[in-house]
C-alpha positions, 0 to 999 in steps of 0.5 A: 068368621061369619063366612065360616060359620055360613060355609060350615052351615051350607056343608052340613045343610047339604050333606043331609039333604044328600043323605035323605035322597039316598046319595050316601057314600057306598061304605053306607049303601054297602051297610044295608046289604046282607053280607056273605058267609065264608065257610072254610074247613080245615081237614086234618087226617088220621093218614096224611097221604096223597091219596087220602088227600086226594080221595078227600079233595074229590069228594068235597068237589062231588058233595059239596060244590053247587048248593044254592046260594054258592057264590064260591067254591074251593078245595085243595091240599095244604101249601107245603111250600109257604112256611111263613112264621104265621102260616097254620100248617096244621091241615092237610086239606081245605075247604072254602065255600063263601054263600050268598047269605046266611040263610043259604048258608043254613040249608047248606048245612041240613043238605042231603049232599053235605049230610053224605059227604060227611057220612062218608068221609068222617073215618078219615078226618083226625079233626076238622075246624071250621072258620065261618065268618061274615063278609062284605060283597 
């Protein structure tokens, strides 16, 4: 019994001292990083037709690719194949960007570019849901 309890003392004695001199378990290390913001965008448009899509898919590229911070980048037209009973299909065309933080994420949203895109292509869009959440690196 005395060993146990001597055991249990000598574990605990060196899982803080461990922890003092920084050799924490990565799930911990990773707590103290910033996390990444994932931006995705969820186009529905008034005339759903390959061209609209196309038109749109485009400019997101042209407008919307290479702000700073960007970690990633992405657009595309809906999976019409994948009709899995939890597929949403209720889009036409995606848009996922996943910024390096929150604070590249807030000047991409004030940027002349971003501004333009939608300027320019808001006439098409029936609606637009956006899905901003934070993720780990």
């Amino acid at each position: 019994m005395k060993f146990k309890i001597l055991c249990a003392m000598v574990f605990f004695g060196l899982a803080i001292g461990m922890n003092r001199v920084g050799l924490t378990s990565k799930s911990e290390a990773a707590a103290d990083k910033p996390l990444m913001v994932s931006h995705d965008v969820f186009f529905s448009l008034k005339d759903a037709t390959a061209e609209n899509k196309k038109t749109l898919v485009e400019a997101c590229h042209k407008y919307l690719k290479g702000h700073p911070g960007e970690v990633f980048f992405s657009a595309g037209v809906l999976a019409e194949d994948l009709k899995r009973p939890v597929n949403d299909l209720n889009f036409d065309v995606a848009l996922h960007i996943i910024f390096n933080d929150k604070a590249s994420q807030d000047k991409y949203q004030d940027a002349p570019r971003h501004l333009e895109f939608i300027d320019k292509n808001k006439s098409l869009w029936k609606s637009v849901r956006v899905f901003d959440s934070y993720v780990s690196k």
